[in-house]
C-alpha positions as CSV (number, residue, x, y, z in Angstrom):
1,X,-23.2,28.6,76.0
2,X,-25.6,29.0,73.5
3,X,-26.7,26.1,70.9
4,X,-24.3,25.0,67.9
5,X,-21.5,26.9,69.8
6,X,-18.2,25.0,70.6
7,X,-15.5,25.3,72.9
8,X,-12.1,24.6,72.7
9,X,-9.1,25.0,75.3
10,X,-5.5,25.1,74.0
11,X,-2.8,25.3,75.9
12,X,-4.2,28.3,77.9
13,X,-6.1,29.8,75.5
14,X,-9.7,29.5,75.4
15,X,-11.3,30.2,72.2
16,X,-15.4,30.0,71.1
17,X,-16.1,29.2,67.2
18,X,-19.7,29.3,66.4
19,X,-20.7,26.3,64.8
20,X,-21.2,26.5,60.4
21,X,-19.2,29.7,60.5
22,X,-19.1,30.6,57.0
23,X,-19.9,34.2,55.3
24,X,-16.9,36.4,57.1
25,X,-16.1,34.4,59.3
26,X,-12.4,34.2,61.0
27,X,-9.8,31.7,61.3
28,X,-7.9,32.1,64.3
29,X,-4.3,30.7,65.4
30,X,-3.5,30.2,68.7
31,X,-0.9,30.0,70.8
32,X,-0.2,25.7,71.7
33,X,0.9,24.3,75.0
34,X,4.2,25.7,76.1
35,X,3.8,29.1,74.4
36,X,5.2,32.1,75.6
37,X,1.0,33.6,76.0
38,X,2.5,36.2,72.9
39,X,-0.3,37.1,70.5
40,X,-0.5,34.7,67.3
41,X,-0.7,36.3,63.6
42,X,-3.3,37.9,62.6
43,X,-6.7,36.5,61.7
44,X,-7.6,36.0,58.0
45,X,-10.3,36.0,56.7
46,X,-12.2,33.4,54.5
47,X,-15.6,33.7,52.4
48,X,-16.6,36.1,49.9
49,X,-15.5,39.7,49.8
50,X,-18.5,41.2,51.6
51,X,-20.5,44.7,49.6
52,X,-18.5,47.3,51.7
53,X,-14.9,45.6,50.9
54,X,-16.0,45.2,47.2
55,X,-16.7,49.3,47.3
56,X,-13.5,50.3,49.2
57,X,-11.2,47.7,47.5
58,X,-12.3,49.0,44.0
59,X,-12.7,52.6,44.6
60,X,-9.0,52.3,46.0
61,X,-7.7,50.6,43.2
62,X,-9.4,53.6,40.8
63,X,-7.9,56.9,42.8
64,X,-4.6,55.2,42.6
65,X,-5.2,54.8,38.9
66,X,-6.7,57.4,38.0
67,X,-3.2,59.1,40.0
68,X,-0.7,57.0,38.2
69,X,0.4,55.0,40.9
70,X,0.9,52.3,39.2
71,X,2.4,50.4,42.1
72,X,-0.2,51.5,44.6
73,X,-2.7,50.7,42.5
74,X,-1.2,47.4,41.9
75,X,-1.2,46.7,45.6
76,X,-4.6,46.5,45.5
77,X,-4.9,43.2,43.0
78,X,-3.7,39.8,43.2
79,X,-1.1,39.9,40.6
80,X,0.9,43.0,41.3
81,X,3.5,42.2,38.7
82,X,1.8,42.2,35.6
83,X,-0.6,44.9,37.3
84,X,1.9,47.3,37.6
85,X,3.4,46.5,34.1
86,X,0.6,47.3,32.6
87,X,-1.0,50.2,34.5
88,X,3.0,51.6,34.3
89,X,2.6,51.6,30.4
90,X,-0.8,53.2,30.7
91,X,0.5,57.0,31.6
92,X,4.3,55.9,29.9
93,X,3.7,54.5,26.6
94,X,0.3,54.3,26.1
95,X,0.5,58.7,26.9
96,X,-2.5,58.4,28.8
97,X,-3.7,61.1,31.1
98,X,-5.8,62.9,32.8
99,X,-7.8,59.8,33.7
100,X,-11.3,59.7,35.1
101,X,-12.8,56.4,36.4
102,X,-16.8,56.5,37.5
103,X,-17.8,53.2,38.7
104,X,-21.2,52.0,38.2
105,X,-23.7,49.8,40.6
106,X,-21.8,46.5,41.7
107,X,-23.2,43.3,40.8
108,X,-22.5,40.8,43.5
109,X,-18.4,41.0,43.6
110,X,-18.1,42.5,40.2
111,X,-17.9,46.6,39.5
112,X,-18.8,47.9,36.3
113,X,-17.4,51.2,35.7
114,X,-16.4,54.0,32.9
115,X,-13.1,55.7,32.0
116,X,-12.2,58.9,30.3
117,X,-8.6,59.6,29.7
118,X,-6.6,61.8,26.8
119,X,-4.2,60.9,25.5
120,X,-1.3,62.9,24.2
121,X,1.4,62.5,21.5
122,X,4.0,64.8,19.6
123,X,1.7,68.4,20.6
124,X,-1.3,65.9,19.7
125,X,-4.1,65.0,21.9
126,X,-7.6,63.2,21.7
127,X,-10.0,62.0,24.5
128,X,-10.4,58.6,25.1
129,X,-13.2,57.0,26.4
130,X,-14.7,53.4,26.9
131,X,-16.2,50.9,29.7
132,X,-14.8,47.7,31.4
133,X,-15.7,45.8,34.6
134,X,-13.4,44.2,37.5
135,X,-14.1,41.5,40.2
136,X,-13.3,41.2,43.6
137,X,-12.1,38.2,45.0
138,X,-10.2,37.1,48.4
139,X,-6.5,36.5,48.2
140,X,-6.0,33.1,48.9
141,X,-2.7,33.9,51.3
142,X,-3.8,37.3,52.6
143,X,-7.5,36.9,53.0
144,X,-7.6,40.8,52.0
145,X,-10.2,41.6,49.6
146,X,-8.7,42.1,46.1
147,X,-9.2,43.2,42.4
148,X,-8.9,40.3,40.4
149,X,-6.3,40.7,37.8
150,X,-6.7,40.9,33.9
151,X,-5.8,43.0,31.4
152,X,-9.2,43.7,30.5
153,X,-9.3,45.6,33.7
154,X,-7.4,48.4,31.8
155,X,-9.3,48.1,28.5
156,X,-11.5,45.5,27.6
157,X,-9.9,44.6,24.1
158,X,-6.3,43.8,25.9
159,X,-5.4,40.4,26.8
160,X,-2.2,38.0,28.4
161,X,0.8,39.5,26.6
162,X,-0.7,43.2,25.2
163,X,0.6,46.4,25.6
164,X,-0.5,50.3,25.0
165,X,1.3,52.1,22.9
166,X,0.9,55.6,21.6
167,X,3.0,56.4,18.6
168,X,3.5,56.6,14.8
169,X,1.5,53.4,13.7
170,X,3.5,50.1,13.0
171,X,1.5,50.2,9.5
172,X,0.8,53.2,7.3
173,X,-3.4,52.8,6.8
174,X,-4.9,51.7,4.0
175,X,-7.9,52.3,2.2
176,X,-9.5,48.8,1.4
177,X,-11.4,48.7,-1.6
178,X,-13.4,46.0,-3.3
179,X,-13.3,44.8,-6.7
180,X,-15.1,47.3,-7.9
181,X,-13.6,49.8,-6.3
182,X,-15.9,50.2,-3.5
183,X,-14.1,51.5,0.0
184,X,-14.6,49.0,2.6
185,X,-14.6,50.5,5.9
186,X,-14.7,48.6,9.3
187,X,-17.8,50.9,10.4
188,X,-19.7,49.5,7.1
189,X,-18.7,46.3,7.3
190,X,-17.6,45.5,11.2
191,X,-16.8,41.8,10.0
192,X,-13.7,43.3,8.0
193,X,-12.4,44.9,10.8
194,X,-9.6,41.9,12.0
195,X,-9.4,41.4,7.7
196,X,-8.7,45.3,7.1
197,X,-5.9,45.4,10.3
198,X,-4.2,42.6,9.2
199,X,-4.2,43.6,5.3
200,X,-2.8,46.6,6.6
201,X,-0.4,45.4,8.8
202,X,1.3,43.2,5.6
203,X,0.7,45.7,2.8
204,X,0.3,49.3,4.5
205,X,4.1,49.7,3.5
206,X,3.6,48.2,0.0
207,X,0.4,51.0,-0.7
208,X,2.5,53.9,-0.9
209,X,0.9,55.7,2.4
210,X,2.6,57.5,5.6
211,X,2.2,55.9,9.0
212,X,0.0,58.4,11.1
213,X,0.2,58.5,14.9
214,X,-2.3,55.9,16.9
215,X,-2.9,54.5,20.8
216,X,-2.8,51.0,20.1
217,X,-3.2,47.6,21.4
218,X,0.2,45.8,20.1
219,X,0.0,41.5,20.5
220,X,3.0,40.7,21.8
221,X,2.1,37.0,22.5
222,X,0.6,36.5,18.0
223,X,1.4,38.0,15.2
224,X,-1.4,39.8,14.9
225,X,-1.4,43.4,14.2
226,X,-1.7,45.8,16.4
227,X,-5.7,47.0,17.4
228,X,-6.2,50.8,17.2
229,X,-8.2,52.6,19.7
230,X,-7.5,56.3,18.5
231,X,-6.2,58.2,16.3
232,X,-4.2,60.9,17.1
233,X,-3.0,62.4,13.7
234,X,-4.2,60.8,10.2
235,X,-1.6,59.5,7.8
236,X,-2.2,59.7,4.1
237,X,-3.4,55.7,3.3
238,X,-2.5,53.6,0.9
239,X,-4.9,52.2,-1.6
240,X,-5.2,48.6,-1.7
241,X,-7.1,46.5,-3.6
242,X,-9.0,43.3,-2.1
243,X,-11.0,40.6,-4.4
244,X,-13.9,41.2,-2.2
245,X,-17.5,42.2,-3.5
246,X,-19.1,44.9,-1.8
247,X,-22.5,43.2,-2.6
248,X,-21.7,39.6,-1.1
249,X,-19.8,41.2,1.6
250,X,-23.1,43.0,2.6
251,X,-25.0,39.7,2.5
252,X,-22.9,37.8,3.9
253,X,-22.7,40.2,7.1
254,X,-26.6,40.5,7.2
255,X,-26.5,36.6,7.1
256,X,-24.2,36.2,10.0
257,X,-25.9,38.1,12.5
258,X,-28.6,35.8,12.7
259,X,-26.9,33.1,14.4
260,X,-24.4,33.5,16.9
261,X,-20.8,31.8,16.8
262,X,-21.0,31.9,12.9
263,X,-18.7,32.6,9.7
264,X,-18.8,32.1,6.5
265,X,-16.7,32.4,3.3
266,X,-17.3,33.0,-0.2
267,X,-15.1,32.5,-3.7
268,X,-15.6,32.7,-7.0
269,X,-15.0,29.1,-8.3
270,X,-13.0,30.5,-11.9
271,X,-10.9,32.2,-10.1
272,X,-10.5,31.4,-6.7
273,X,-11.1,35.2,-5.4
274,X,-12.7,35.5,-2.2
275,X,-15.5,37.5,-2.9
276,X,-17.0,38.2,1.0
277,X,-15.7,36.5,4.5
278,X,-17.9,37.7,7.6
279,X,-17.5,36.7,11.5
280,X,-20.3,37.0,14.2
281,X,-18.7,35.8,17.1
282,X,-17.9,37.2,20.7
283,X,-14.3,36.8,20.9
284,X,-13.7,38.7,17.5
285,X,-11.5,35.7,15.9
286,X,-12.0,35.5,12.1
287,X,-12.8,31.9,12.3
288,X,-14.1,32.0,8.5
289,X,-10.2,31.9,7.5
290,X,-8.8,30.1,10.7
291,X,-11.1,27.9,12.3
292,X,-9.7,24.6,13.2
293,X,-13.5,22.5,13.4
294,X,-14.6,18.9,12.0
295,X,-16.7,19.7,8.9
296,X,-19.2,16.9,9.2
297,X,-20.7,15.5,6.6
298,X,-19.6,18.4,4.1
299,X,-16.3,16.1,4.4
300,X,-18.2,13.9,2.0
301,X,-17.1,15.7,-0.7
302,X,-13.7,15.0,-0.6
303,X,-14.5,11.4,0.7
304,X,-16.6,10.5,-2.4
305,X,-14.2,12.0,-4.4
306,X,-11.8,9.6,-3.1
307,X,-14.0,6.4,-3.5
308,X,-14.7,7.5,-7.4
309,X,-10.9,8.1,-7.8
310,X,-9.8,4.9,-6.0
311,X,-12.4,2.6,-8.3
312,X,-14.4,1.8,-5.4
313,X,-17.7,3.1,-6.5
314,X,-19.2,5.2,-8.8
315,X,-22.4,8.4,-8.6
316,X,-24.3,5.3,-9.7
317,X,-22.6,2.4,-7.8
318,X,-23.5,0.5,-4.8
319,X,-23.5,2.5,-1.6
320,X,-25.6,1.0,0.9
321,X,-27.7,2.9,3.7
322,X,-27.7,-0.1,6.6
323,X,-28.8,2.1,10.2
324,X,-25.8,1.4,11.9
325,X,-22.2,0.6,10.6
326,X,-19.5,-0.8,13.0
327,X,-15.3,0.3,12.2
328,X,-12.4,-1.3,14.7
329,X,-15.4,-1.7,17.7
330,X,-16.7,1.7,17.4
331,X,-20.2,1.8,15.8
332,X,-21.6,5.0,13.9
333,X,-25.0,6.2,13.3
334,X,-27.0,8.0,11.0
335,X,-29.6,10.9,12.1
336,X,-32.1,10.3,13.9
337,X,-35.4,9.4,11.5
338,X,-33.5,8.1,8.6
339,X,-34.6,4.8,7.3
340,X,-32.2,1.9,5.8
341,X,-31.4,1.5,2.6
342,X,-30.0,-1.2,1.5
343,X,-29.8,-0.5,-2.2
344,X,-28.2,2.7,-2.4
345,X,-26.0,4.2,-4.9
346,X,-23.4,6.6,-3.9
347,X,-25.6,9.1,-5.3
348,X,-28.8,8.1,-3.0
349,X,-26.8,7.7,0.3
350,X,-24.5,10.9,-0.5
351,X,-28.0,13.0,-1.1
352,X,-29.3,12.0,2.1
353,X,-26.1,12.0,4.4
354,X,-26.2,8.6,5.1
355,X,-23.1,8.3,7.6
356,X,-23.2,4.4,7.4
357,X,-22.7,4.0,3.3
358,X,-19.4,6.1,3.9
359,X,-18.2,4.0,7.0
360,X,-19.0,0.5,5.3
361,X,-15.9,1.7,2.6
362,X,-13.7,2.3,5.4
363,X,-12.9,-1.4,5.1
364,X,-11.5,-0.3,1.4
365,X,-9.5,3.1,1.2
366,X,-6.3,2.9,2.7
367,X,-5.2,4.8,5.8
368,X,-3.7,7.7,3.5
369,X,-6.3,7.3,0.9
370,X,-8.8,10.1,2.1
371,X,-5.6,12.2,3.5
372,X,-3.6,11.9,-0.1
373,X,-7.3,13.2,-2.2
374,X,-7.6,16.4,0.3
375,X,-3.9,16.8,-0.5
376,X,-3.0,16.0,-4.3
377,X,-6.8,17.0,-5.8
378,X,-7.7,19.4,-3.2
379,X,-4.6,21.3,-2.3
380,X,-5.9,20.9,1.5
381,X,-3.2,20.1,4.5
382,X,-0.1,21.1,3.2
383,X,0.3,24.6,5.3
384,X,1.0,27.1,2.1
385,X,-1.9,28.7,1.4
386,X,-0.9,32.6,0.5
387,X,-4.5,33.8,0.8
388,X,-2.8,37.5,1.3
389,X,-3.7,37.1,4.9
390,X,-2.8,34.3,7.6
391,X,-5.3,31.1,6.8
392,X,-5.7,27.6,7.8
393,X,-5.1,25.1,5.2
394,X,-6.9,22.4,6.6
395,X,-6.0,18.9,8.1
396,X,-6.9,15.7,6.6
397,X,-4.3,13.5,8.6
398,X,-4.0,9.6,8.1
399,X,-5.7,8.7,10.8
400,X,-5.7,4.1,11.5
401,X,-7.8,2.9,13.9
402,X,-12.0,4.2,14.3
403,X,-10.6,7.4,12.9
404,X,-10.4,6.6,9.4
405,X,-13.7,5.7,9.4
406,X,-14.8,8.8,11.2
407,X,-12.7,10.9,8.9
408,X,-14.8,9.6,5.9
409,X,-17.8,11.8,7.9
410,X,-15.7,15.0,8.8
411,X,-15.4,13.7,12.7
412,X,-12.4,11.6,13.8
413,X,-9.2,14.5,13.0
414,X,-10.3,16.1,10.4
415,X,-10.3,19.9,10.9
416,X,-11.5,22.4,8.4
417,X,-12.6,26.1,8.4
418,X,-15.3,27.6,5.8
419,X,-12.9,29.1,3.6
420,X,-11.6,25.5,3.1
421,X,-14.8,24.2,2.7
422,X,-15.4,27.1,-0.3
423,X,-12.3,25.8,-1.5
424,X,-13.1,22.1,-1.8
425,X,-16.6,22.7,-3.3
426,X,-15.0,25.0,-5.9
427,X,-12.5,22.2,-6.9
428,X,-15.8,20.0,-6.7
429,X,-17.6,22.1,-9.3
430,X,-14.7,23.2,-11.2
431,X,-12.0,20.3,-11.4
432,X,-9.5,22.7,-10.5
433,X,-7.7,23.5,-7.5
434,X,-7.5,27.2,-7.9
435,X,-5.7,28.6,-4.1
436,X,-8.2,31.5,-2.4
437,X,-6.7,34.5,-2.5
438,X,-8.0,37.9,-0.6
439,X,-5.6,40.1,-2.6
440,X,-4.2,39.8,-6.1
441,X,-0.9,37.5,-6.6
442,X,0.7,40.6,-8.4
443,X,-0.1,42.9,-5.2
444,X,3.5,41.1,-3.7
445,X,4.5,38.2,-6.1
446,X,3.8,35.8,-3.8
447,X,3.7,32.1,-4.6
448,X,0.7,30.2,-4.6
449,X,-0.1,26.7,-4.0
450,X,-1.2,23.7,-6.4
451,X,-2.9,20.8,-6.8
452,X,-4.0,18.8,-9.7
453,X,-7.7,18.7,-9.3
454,X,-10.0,16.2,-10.3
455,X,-10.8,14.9,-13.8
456,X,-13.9,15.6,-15.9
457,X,-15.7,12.2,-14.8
458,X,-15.0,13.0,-11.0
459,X,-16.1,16.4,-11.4
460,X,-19.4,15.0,-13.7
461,X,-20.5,12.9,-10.8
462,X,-19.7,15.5,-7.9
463,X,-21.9,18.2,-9.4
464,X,-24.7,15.5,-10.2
465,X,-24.5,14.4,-6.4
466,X,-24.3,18.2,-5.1
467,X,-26.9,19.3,-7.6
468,X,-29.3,16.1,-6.6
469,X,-28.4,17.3,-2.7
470,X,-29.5,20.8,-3.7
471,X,-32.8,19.9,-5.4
472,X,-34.4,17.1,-3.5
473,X,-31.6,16.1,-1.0
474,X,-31.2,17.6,2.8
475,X,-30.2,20.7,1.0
476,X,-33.4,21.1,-0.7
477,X,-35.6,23.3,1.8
478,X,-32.2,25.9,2.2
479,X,-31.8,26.1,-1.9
480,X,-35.6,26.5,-2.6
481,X,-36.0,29.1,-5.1
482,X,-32.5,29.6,-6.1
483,X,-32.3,29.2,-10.1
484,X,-29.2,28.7,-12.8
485,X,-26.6,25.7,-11.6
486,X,-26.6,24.8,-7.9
487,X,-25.0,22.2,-5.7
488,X,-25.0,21.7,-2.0
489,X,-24.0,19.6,1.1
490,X,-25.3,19.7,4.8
491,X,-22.9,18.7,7.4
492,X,-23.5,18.3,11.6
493,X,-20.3,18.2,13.8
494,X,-20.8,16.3,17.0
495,X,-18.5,18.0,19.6
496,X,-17.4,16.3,22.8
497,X,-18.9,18.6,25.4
498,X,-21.0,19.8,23.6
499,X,-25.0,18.8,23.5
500,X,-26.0,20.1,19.9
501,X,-23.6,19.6,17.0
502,X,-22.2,22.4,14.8
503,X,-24.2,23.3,12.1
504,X,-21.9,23.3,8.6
505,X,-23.5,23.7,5.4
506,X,-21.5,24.4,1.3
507,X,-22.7,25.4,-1.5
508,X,-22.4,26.6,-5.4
509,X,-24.8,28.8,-7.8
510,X,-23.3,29.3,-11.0
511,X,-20.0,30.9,-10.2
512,X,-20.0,31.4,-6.4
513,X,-19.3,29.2,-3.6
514,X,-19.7,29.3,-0.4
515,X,-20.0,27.4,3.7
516,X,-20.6,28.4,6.6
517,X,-20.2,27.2,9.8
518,X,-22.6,27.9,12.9
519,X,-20.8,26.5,16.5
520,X,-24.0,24.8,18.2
521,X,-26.1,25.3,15.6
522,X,-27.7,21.9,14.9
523,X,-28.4,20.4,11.4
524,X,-26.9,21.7,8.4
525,X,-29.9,23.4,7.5
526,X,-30.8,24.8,10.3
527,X,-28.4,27.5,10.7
528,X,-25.4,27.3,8.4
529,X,-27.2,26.4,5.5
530,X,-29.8,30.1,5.4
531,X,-26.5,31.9,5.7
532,X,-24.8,30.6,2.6
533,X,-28.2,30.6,0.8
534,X,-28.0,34.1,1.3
535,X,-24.6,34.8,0.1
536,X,-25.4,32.6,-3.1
537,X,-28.7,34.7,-3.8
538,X,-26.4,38.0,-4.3
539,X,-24.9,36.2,-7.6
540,X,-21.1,37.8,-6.4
């Protein structure tokens, strides 16, 4: 017997393993003492699907699509059920046909490859063509070598819950313009594109177009609307009218794509018109309106808001700088670098985002105190924003323990997105609480939410603070050059899981404001804040 080789006698079967057996190898049965000598079940296998079952399991898998077998093809994945679902409604209600699948070179277990398909509606056809990728795996009960199942087998934009469907479109289109009556077009402006689908979805009936007929991606799982992939027949679109500026929109785009995992938002403070919202993110999700994120130190805002309001401190009051500041046993830092200083006014430590000065009053709001500002002044956290759109309103909850000292920084449970972040810094600069909108009230009648704002003095002290932030403050290298009246605040989000904190970063110039937020993208400035300087140099 040769070395690392083992032997083994059951019952009366005598069976060699070679020793470390990994990469194919086979797990046998046998038969025990007091067995009839019949064969056992067959061997299955164990490892990774080898090159030659990756090529035969996916080329399989593609003839029996590209046949519309849906249950054959099915067979071939390790999810048959929602497989054959979906590759059912590919030739039924998707009208997809003629199919031709060309798979490219396999990368370990996973098979890029192309499709082109037509598909066919009402005497109407249109090719379709686009790329996706599939995995191999090993069925865990089978051992056969098997496609991994996702939708994004079929097409790479559908997901848990989606369905094709070819048909006269759920929405008659619109044409998007801006407030100057620019046409905004997804190929122009590719950040609009979830924005211009889901204006059409709530106001292509209102616009006075027809429906045309479309293959479509249609979320069952949201309410989002449906995704078109082609269109078969053009309907006559409705004209509607967004608040957007073609000129902001373009910067704000521009600015974007320079940093990954970023949006930002921008308003015009007098009216509370959004005036450009832009995405540059993998997954597509317009996180400017409905991100869910701790603003960081951009939270400061509303939290020295709430110890002017309160009678706590003033602009010019004591706000001391110690380096480290202790709440219910947890003990919060400042960044890295920043030296102590123990004579601080609110006005010194909110210019340099001291952390500490903020925690220290922890001791003297209340546990609704920061929660009841966003709320009454703000008009933050009470879920009835009408932007014209779906929006997050953000959450300022009344967090006891560590977290309403954490909350004072934009950690602990705050949540916020950019356009909330706009929104407070245009309350900030203004006094009033004036609801984002995207579309016009008078587009649908639609009620808008309130707030009382802040008084003169509050405002008087906010824009000193922001302005100070902007001019020699840790805003000051991002706002360089930028004239008329400005005002800024850097925030950093420290993320469990995460090793570099999210970069957040508001701002005003005369009458615009705007934040971003960069996921992993450090300091305030270093990411975030270029992006809203960029927005604000357009002027709207």
């Amino acid at each position: 017997m040769r070395k690392g080789a083992k032997a083994a006698v059951i019952g009366s079967v005598f069976a060699v393993v070679l020793g470390g057996a990994g990469y194919g190898a086979y797990n046998f049965v046998t038969a025990v003492s007091g067995s009839t000598g019949s064969a056992g079940p067959a061997p299955v296998r164990t490892g990774p699907p080898s090159g030659s079952e990756v090529k035969e399991t996916s080329r399989a898998f593609f003839a029996a699509w590209e046949n519309g077998d849906a249950a054959k093809a099915a067979g071939y994945t390790n999810y048959e059920s929602g497989a054959q679902s979906l590759l059912a409604g590919y030739s039924g209600a998707a009208h997809l046909t003629r199919v031709r699948i060309t798979p490219g070179t396999a990368s370990g277990a996973t098979v890029p490859f192309s499709v082109k398909a037509t598909v066919s509606y009402d005497g109407k056809s249109k090719p379709l063509a686009y790329a996706s990728r599939l995995s191999v795996v090993r069925g865990e009960t089978t051992g056969k070598a098997l496609v991994d199942w996702k939708p994004s087998v079929v097409h790479p934009q559908l997901k848990d819950g989606d369905t094709l469907v070819t048909g006269e479109s759920a929405s008659p289109a619109i044409e998007a313009v801006d407030r100057n009556n620019v046409v905004l077009t997804k190929d122009k402006y590719p950040s609009l594109g979830p924005i211009l689908d889901a204006l059409r979805d709530k106001y292509g009936d209102k616009a006075g177009g027809t429906p045309g007929i479309e293959l479509a991606i249609h979320h069952g799982t949201t309410e989002a609307p449906d995704t078109t992939l082609a269109t078969l027949a053009e309907g006559r679109p409705g004209k509607v009218r967004t608040t957007l500026s073609a000129s902001a929109q373009a910067a704000a785009e521009k600015a974007v794509e320079r940093y990954a995992e970023s949006s930002v938002v921008a308003v015009k403070p007098s009216t509370g018109e959004v005036l450009a919202v832009a995405n540059h993110r993998q997954d597509g999700f317009n996180a400017a309106f409905l991100g869910k994120l701790a603003p960081g130190s951009t939270m400061k805002i509303i939290s020295a808001a709430t110890l002017i309001d309160n009678g706590i401190t003033t602009s010019t009051g004591p706000a001391p700088c110690p380096p480290t500041a202790t709440w219910q046993s947890q003990t919060f830092h400042n960044l890295k670098g920043m030296q102590p200083q123990e004579n601080a006014t609110l006005s010194d430590s909110f210019s340099r985002s001291c952390n500490t000065a903020f925690v220290k009053y922890a001791d003297e709001v209340k546990v609704d105190s920061l929660t009841n500002e966003a709320q009454q002044r703000f008009g933050l956290g009470r879920n009835n924003w009408k932007t014209g759109i779906e929006s997050f309103d953000g959450s300022v909850p009344a967090s006891g323990g560590p977290d309403t000292a954490a909350n004072m920084i934009g950690q602990g449970q705050v949540q916020m997105s950019p356009l909330n972040m706009a929104s407070v810094t245009a309350t900030a600069m203004t006094g009033a609480f004036r609801q984002p909108v995207i579309v016009a009230r008078s587009l649908d009648g639609r009620e808008l939410a309130a707030a009382k704002g802040l008084s003169g003095g509050t405002v008087a002290q906010l824009r000193t603070m922001m302005n100070r932030t902007a001019v020699s403050g840790t805003a000051a290298q991002v706002m360089a050059g930028l004239g008329g009246s400005i005002g800024a605040k850097t925030g950093s989000a420290e993320v469990d899981g995460q090793t570099v904190s999210n970069s957040w970063f508001t701002g005003y110039r005369n009458d615009i404001a705007a934040a971003a937020m960069t996921q992993e993208g450090g300091h305030g400035g270093d990411a975030a804040g270029p992006i809203v300087a960029a927005v604000l140099r357009t002027g709207g």
